[in-house]
C-alpha positions in Angstrom: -205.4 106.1 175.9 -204.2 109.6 175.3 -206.6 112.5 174.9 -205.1 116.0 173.7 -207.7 118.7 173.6 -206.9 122.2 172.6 -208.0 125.3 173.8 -208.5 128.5 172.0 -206.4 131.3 174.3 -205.3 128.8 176.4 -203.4 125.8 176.8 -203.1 122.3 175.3 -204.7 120.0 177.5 -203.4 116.4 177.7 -204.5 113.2 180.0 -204.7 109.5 179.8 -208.3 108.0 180.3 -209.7 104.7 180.5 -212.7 105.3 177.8 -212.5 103.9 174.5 -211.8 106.4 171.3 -214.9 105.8 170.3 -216.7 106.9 173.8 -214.6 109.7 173.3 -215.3 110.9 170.3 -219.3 110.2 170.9 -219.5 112.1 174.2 -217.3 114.7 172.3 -219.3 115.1 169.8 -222.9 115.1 171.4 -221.6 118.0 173.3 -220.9 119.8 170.7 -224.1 119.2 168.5 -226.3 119.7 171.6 -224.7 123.3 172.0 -223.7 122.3 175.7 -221.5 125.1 177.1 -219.3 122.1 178.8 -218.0 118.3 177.9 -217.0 116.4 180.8 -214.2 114.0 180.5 -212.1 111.9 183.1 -208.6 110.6 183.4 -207.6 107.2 184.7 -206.4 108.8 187.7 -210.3 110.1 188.7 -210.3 113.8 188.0 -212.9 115.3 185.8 -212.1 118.1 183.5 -215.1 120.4 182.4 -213.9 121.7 179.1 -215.5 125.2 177.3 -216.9 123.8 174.0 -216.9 127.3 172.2 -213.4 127.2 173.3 -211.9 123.5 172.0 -210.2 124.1 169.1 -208.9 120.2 168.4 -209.3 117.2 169.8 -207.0 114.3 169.3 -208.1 110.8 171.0 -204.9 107.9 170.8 -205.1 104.5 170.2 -206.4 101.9 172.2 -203.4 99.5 172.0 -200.9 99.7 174.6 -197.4 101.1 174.2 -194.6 97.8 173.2 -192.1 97.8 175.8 -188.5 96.1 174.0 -186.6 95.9 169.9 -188.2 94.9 167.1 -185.9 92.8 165.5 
């Protein structure tokens, strides 16, 4: 699934990652309530991305169904 997070002063940081929106949103938002200075977060390629928390200023998880590939009749 997609994950778009924004960053204040910065820019828009977008990956696809092999956790479910709801892991996602979860680890997102234990981060924040803890007041952790980081989330960590990984893509489906391996990397990890340590992201500011006083800096995220959205973050938008996809879906978890896969992209249709051909026409809709």
């Amino acid at each position: 699934m997609e994950i778009r997070i924004g960053i204040a002063n910065s820019r828009e940081l977008g990956f696809d990652s092999n956790e479910t929106a709801e892991a996602v949103k979860q680890t997102v938002s234990a981060a924040l309530d803890s007041g952790a200075n980081y989330v960590t977060l990984a893509d489906s390629k391996g990397a990890t991305y340590l992201i500011p928390t006083a800096g995220i200023t959205f973050v938008e998880v996809g879906t978890d169904q896969s992209r249709r590939v051909g026409f809709v009749a």
